[in-house]
C-alpha positions as CSV (number, residue, x, y, z in Angstrom):
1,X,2.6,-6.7,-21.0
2,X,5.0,-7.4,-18.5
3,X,5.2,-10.7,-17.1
4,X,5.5,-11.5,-13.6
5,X,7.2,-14.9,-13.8
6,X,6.7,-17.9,-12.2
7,X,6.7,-18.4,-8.4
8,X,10.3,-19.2,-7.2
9,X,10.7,-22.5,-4.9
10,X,9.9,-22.8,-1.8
11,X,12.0,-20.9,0.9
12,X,15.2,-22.7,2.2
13,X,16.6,-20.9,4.5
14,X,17.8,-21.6,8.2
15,X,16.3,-19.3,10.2
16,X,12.9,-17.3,10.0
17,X,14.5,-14.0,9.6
18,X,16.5,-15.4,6.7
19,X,13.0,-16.6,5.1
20,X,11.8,-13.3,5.9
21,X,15.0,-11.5,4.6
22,X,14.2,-13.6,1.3
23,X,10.7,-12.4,1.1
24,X,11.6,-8.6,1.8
25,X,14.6,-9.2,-1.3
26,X,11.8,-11.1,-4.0
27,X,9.3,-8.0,-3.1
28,X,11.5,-5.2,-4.3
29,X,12.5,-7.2,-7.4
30,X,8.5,-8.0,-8.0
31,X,7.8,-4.2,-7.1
32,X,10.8,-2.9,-9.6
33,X,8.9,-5.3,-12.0
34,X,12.0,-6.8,-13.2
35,X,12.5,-10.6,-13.2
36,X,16.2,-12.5,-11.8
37,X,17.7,-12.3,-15.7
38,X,16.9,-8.7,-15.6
39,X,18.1,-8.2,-12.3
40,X,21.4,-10.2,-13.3
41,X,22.0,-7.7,-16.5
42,X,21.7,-4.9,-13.8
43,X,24.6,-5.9,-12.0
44,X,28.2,-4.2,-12.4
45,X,31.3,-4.1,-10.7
46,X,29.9,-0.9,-8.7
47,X,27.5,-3.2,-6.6
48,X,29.8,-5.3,-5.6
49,X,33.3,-5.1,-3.2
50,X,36.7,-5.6,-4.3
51,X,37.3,-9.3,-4.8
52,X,33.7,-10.3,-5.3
53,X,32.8,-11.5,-8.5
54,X,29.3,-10.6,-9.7
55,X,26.8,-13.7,-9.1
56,X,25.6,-15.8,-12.0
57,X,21.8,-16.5,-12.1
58,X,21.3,-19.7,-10.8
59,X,23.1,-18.4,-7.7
60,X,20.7,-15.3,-7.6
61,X,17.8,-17.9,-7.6
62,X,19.2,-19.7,-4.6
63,X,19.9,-16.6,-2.8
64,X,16.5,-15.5,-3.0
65,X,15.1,-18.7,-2.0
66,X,17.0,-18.0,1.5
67,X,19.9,-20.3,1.1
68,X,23.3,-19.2,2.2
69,X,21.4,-15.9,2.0
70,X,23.4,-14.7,5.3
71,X,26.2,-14.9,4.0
72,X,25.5,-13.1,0.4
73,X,25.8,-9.2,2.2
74,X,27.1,-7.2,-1.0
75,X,24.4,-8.9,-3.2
76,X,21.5,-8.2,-0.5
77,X,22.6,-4.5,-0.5
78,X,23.2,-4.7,-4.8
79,X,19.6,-5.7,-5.0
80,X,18.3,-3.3,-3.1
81,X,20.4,-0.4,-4.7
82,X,18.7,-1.7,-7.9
83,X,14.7,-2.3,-7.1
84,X,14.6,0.0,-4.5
85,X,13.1,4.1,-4.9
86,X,16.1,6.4,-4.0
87,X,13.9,7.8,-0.8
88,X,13.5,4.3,0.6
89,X,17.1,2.1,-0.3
90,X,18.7,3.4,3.5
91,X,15.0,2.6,5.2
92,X,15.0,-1.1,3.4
93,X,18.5,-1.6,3.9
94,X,18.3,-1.2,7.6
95,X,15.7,-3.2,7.8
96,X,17.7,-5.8,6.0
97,X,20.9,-5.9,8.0
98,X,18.1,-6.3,11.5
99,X,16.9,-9.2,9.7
100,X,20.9,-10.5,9.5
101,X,21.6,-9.7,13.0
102,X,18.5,-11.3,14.5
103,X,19.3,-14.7,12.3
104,X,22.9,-14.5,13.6
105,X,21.9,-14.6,17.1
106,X,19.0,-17.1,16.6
107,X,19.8,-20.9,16.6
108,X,19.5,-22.4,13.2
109,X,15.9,-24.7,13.0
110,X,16.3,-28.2,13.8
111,X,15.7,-30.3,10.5
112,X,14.2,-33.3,12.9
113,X,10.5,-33.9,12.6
114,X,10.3,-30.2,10.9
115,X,8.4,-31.1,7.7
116,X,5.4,-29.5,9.1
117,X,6.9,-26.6,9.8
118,X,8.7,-26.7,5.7
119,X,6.3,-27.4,4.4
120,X,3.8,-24.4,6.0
121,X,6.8,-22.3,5.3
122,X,6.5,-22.8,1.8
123,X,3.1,-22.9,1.6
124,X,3.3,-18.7,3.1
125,X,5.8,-18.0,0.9
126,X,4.2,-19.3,-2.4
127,X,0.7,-17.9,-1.1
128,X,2.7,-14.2,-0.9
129,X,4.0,-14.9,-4.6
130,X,1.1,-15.8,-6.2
131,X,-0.9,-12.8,-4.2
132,X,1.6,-10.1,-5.5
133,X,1.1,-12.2,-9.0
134,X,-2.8,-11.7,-8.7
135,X,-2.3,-8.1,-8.3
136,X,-0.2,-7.9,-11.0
137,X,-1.9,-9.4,-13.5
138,X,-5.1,-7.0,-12.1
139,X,-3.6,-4.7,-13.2
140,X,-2.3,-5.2,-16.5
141,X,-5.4,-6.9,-17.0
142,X,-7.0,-3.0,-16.3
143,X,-4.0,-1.4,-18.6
144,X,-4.8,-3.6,-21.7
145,X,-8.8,-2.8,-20.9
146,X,-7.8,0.8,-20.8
147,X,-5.7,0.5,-24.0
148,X,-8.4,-0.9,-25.7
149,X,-10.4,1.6,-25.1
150,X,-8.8,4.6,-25.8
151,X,-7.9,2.3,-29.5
152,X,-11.4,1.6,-29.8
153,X,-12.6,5.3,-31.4
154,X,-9.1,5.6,-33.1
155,X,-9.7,2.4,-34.5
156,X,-13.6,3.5,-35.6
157,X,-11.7,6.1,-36.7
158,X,-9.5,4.5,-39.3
159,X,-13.0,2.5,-40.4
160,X,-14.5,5.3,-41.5
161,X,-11.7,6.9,-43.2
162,X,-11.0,3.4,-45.0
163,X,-14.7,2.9,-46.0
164,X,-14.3,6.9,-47.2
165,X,-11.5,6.1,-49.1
166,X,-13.1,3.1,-51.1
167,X,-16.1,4.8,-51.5
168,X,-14.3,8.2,-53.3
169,X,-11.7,6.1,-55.3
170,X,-13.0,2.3,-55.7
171,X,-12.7,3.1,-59.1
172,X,-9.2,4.3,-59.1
173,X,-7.9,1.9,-56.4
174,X,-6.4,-1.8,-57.6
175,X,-8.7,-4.8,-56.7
176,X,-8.0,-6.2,-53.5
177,X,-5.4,-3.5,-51.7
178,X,-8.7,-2.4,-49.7
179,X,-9.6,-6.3,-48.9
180,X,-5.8,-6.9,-47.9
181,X,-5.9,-3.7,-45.7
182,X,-9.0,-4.6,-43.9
183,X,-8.0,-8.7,-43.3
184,X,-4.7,-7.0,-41.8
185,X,-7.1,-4.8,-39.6
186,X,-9.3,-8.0,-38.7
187,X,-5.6,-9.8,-37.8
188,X,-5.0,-7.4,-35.4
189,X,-8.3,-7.5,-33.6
190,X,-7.9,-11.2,-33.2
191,X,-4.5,-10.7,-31.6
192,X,-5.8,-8.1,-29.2
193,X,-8.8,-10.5,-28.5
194,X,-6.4,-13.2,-27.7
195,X,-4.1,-11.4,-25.5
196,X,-7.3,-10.1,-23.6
197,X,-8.7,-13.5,-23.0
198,X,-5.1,-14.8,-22.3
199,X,-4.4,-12.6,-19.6
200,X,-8.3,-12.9,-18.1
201,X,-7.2,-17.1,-18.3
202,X,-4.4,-16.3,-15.9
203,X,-5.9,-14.1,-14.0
204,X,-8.7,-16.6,-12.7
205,X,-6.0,-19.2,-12.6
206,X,-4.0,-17.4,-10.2
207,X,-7.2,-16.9,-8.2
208,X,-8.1,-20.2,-7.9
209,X,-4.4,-21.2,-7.3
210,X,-4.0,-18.9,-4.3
211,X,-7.6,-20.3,-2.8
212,X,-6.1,-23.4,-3.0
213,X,-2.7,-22.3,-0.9
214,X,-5.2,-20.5,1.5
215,X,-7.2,-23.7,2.2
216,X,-3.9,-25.7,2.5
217,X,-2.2,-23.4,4.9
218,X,-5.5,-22.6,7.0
219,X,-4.8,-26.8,7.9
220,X,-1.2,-26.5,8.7
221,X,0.1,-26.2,12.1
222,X,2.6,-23.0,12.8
223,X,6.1,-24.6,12.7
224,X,7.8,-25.4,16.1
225,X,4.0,-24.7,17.6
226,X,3.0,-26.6,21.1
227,X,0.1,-28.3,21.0
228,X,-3.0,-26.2,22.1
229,X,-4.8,-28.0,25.2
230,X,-8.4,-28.7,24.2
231,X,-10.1,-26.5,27.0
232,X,-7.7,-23.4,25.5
233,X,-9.7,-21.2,23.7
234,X,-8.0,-19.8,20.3
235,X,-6.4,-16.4,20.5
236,X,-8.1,-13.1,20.4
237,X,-6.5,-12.0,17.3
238,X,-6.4,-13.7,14.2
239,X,-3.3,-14.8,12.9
240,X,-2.6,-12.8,9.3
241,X,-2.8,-15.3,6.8
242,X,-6.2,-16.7,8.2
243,X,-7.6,-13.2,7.8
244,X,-10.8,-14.3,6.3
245,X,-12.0,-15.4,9.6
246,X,-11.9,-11.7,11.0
247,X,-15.5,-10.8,12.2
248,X,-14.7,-7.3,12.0
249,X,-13.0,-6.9,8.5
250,X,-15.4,-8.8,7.1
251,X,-18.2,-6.4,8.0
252,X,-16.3,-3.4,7.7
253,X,-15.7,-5.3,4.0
254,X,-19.2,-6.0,3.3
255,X,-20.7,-2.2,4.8
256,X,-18.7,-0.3,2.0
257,X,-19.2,-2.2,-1.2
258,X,-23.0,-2.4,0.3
259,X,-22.4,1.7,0.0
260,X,-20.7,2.0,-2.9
261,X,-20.8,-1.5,-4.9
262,X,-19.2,-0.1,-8.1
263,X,-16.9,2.7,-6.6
264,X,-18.8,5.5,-8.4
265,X,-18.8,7.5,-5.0
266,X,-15.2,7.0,-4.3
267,X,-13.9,8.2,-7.4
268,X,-15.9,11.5,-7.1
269,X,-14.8,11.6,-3.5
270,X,-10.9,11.2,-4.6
271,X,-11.7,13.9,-7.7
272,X,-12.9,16.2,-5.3
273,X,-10.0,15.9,-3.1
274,X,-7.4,16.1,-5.6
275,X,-9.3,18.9,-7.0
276,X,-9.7,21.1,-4.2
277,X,-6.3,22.1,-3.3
278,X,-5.4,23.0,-6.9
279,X,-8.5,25.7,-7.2
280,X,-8.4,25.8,-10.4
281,X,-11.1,28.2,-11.1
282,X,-9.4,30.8,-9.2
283,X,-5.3,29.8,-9.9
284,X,-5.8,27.9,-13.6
285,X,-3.2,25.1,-11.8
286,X,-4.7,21.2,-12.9
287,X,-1.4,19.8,-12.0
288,X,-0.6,18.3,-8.8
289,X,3.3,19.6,-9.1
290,X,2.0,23.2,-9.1
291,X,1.2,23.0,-5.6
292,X,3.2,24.1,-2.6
293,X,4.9,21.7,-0.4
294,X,2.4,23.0,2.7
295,X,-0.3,22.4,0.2
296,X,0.2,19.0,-0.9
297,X,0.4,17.9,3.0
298,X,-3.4,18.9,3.5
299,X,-4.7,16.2,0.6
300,X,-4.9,13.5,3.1
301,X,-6.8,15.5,5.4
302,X,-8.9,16.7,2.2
303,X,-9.8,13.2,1.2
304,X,-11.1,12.3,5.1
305,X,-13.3,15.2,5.1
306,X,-15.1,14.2,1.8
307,X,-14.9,10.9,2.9
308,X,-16.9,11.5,5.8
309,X,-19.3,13.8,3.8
310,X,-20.4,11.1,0.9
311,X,-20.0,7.9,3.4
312,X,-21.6,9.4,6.1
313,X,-19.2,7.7,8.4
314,X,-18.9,8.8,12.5
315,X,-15.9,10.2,14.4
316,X,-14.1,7.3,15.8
317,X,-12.8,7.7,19.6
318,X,-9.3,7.1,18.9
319,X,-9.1,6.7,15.1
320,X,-10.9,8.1,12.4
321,X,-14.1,6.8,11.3
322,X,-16.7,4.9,13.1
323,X,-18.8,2.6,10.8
324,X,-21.6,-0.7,11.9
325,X,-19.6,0.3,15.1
326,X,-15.8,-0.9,14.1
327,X,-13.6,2.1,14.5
328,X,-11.3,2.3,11.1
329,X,-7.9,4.6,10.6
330,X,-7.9,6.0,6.8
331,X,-4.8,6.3,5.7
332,X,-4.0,8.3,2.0
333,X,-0.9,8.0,0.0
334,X,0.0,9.0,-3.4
335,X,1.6,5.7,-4.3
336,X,0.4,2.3,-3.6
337,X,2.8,0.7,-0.7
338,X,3.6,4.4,1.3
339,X,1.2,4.4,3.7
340,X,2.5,6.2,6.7
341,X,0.6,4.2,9.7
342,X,0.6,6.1,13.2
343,X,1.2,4.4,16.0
344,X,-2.3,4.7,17.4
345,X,-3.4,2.7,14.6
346,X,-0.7,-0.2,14.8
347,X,-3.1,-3.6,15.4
348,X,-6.0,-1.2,14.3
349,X,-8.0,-2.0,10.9
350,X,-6.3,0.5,8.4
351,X,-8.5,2.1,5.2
352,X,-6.1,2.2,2.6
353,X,-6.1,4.5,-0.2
354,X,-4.2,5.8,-3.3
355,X,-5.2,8.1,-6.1
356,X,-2.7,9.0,-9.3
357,X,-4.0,11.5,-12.0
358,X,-1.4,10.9,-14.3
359,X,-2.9,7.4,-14.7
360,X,-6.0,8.1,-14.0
361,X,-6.5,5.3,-11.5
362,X,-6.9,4.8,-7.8
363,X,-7.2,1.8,-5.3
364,X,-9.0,1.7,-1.8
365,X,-8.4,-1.7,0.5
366,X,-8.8,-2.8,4.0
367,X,-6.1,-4.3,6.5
368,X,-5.6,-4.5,9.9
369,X,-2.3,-3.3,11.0
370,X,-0.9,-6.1,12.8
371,X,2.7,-6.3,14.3
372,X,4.1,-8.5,12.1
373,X,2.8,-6.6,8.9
374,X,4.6,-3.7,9.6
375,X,8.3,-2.8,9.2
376,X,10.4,-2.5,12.2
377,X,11.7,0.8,11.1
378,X,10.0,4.0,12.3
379,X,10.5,7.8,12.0
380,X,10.5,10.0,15.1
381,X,6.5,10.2,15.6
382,X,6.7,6.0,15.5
383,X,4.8,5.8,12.6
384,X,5.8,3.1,10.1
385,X,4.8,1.1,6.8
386,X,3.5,-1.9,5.7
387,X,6.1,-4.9,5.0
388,X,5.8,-7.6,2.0
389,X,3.3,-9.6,3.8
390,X,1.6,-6.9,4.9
391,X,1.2,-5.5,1.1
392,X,-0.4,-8.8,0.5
393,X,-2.4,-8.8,3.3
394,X,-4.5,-6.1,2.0
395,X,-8.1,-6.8,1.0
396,X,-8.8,-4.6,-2.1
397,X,-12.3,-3.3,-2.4
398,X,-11.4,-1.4,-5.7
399,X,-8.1,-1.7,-7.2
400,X,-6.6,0.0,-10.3
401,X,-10.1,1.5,-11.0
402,X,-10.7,4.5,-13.4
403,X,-10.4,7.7,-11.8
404,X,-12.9,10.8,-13.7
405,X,-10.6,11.9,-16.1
406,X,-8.6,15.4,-15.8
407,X,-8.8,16.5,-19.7
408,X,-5.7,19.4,-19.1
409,X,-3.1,16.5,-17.7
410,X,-3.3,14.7,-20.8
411,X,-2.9,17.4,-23.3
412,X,0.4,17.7,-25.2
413,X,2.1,21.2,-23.9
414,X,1.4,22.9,-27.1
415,X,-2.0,22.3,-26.6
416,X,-1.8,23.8,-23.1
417,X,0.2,27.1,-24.1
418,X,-2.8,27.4,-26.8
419,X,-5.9,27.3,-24.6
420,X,-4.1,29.0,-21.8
421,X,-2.5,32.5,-23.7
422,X,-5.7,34.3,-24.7
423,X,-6.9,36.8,-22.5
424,X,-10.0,36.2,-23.2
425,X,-12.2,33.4,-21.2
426,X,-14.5,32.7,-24.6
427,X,-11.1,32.5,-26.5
428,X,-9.7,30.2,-24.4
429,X,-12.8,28.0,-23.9
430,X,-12.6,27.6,-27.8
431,X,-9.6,26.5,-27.9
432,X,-10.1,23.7,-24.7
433,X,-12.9,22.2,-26.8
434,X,-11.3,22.7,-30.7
435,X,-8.2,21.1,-29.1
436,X,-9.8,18.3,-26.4
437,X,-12.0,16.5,-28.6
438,X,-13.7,13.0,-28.3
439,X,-12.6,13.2,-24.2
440,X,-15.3,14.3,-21.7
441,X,-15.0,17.9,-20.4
442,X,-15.6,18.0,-16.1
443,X,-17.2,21.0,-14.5
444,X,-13.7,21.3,-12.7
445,X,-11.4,21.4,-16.2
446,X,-14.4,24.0,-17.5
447,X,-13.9,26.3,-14.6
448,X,-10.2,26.2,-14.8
449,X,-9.9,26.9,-18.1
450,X,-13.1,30.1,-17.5
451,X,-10.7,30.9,-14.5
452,X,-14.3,31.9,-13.0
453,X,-17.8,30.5,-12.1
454,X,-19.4,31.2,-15.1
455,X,-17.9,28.4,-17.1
456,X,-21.3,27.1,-18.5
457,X,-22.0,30.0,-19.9
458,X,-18.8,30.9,-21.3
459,X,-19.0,27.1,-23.0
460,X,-22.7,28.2,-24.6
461,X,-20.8,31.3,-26.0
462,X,-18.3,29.3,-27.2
463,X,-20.5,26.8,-29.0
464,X,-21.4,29.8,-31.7
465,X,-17.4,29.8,-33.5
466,X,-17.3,26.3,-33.4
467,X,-20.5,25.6,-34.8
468,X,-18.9,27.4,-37.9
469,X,-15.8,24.9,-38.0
470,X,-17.9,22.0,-37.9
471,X,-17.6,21.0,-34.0
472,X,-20.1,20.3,-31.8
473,X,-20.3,20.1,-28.0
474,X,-23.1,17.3,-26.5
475,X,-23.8,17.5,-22.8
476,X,-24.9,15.4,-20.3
477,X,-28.2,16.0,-21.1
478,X,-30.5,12.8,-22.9
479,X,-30.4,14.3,-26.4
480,X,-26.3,15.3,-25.7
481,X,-26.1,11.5,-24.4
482,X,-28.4,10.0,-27.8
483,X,-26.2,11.6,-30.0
484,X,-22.7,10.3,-27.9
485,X,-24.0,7.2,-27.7
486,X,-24.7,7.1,-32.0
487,X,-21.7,8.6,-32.9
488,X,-20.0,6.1,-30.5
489,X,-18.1,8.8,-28.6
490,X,-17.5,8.7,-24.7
491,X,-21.0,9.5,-22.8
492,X,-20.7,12.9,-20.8
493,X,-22.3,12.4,-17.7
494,X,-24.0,14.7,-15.2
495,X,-21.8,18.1,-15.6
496,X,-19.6,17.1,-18.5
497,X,-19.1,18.1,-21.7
498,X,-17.8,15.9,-25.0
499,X,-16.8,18.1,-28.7
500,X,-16.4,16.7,-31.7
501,X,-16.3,17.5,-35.4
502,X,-18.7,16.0,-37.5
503,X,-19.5,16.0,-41.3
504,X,-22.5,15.4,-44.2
505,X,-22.4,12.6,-45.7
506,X,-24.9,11.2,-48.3
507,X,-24.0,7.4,-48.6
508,X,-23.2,6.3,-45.0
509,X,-23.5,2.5,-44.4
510,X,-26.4,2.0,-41.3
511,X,-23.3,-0.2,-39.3
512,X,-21.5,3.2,-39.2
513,X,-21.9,5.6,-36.4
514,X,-23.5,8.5,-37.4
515,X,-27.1,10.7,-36.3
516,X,-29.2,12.4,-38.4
517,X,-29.9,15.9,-38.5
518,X,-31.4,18.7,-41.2
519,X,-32.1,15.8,-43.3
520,X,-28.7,14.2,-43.9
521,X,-26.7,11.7,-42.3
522,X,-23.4,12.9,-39.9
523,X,-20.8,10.8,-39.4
524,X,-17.6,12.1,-37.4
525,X,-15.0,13.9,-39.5
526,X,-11.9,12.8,-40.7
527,X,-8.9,14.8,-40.7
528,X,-9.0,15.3,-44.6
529,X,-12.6,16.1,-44.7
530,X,-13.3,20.2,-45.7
531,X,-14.6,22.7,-42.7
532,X,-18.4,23.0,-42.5
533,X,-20.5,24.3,-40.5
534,X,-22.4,21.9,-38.3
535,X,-26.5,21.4,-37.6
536,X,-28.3,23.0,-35.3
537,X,-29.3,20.3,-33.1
538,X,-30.2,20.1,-29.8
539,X,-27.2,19.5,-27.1
């Protein structure tokens, strides 16, 4: 796993836009997911003008803190050349040198009686850190999850095949190369386990720390702030950072995860969408770089019309949706961080979603679109993104969840050519099944392969050949799900499909999966096990 380091000190530069400057520079680096050594082995003579000497890291470190930050231009542009996507170095780079100009022409902050102000200063910035830390460790808290997972049948797996093995040749085998074999299996659980609840310790430890930094700053006075007469009422708007007391996100918050509490309707929503422009059943495409330019711009649209179908939400006046009456914007990305916000919806609450099949994950949050979360830098219709303390402004409802799986993406090409060259649609469903085993099968991957409608019954015909090799295919049917559930293969749910190959076996242990069936035991097959045909039971 990658680590994201500890928070750096608190920011020490002599001007707000240097501070900010500082914040924008430690957000690509986080983003790039490199830490300051890293960054410093990136460095060559390239990045840097004739007569400068590359920086050693302990000067890196103060840079990024904000000190003498204004006058470090060739690294402030190296580092962005570095962390920085190609498409968006010139866009962060301009934003960069605004932040220089607007800290040469503002006066430097008066040390006298500032302490307040230093001290809320570095309150914000660690409270930023440690927010872009506790999304970070989300989600490699999700990846080793996922990991474990997909391990967890390879590791049955290589059970089974072990407790084969000592069964067929315990007699043939030295004493104890089984015993070592297993302790080394047991070792490696415990490590997993460990790493698992490691990274689960500093996940709630960065929760409780940033709680802690949001209680602090909520009591600290903005720096340089006049004292607020006691008949002045507090502003309209809530300031960013005290976000938690906003009526309306709060609602907004609570009326979708009352809707959809574990995110089982979003995910189908965001299949749909991704699913509908590709059409598989009529072009065979599963892959979102088969689609035309013009028909990757409609996805957003896509998502806000099933959006609006499975949430029920109402047309907003001037944005989107209506919902409990607060009008929300819904803005779709394919990357977590591009959101393109119009200016209609700048100051506006914002519904925030990504989706990414090669991952199979996606993320929905709320955040209003203040002034001071957004980038200064617009295109020609004066929409803009989201800056670093916007990013960490954003209230996740779901984050890193698992998207339904698209069997076809993951498949190695040969597998691909394979199912896709027969002409017939039988064929080729015998081959999706003989070649995507232990996975579960969606309507949408059926059709695509079937290049028609008729996919189920193209998978019934299919069955008949693969009975004869030993495979079987369970649907989401209560029997189909029994026999998942024994064999300890995925579940297929509600249209879905899971094969597998299984095999007799007399002696089978009652801690390993198996069902029973024609009056023996089946257990899934191991690669060495002969072809035979497989029961007739009901899937």
């Amino acid at each position: 796993m990658t680590r994201s380091g500890r928070p750096r000190s608190g920011l020490r530069g002599n001007s707000d836009a240097i501070n900010e400057l500082a914040l924008l520079l430690q957000d690509q680096l986080r983003q790039a997911r490199m830490s300051v050594r890293d960054l410093c082995k990136a460095f060559d003579e390239s990045h840097f003008q004739e007569g400068c000497s590359i920086p050693s890291h302990a000067t890196v470190q103060r840079r990024l803190s904000g000190e003498n930050l204004a006058t470090a231009r060739p690294l402030i542009n190296a580092i962005i050349t570095i962390c920085t996507p190609a498409a968006e170095v010139q866009s962060v780079q301009k934003h960069a040198m605004e932040l220089l100009r607007k800290a040469a022409i503002s006066p430097p902050r008066n040390p006298v009686g500032a302490d307040s102000g230093a001290e809320t200063s570095e309150l914000r910035a660690q409270l930023g850190i440690l927010q872009r830390q506790h999304i970070a460790t989300q989600r490699e808290l999700h990846a080793e999850r996922r990991q474990r997972s997909d391990a967890s049948p390879g590791l049955s797996l290589t059970m089974m095949w072990l407790l084969g093995s000592l069964h067929a040749t315990r007699d043939q085998e030295q004493p104890g190369s089984a015993d070592a074999t297993v302790a080394d299996l047991q070792r490696r659980l415990l490590r997993i386990e460990k790493e698992r609840d490691a990274t689960k310790s500093a996940l709630v430890a960065a929760t409780r720390r940033i709680q802690d930094l949001e209680s602090q700053l909520s009591s600290q006075p903005e720096a340089g702030a006049p004292t607020r007469p006691e008949n002045q009422t507090e502003p309209t708007t809530p300031a960013p950072l005290q976000r938690a007391t906003n009526a309306e996100l709060e609602t907004l918050e609570r009326g979708l995860r009352s809707r959809d509490p574990d995110g089982n309707r979003m995910a189908a929503v965001l299949r749909r969408a991704l699913d509908f422009p590709l059409d598989g059943s009529h072009t065979g495409r599963f892959r979102w770089d088969q689609l035309s330019k013009t028909e990757k711009t409609t996805l957003g649209t896509r998502v806000e019309i099933e959006l609006r179908r499975a949430f029920g939400f109402d047309p907003g006046g001037q944005l989107d949706f209506k919902f409990n009456d607060i009008e929300f914007d819904c803005r779709y990305a394919m990357s977590a961080g591009r959101w393109s916000i119009p200016p209609e919806a700048h100051g506006k609450i914002c519904l925030l979603i990504t989706a990414d099949d090669q991952t199979s994950s996606w993320s929905v949050g709320l955040v209003r679109a203040d002034p001071e979360l957004l980038n200064s830098t617009h295109n020609r219709s004066g929409s803009t993104t989201l800056n670093a303390l916007g990013r960490s402004a954003i209230r996740w409802l779901h984050q890193d969840a698992t998207l339904p799986n698209n069997a076809l993406i993951h498949l190695p090409q040969a597998d691909i050519d394979a199912i896709f060259t027969p002409r017939s649609s039988i064929s080729r469903m015998v081959e999706l099944f003989r070649r995507a085993q232990h996975q579960p099968i969606s309507r949408t991957v059926a059709a695509t392969v079937a290049l028609n409608d008729q996919y189920e019954r193209r998978i019934r015909e299919a069955q008949g050949p693969l009975t004869e090799e030993g495979i079987i295919i369970l649907r989401g049917s209560p029997d189909g799900q029994d026999i998942a559930r024994r064999l300890d293969l995925p579940i297929p749910g509600v249209g879905e499909w899971v094969s597998a190959r299984i095999t007799a076996l007399r002696d089978v242990d009652e801690n390993t999966p198996h069902f029973e069936a024609e009056g023996q035991r089946w257990v899934l097959a191991m690669p060495h096990d002969p072809i035979a045909a497989a029961p007739s039971v009901v899937r």
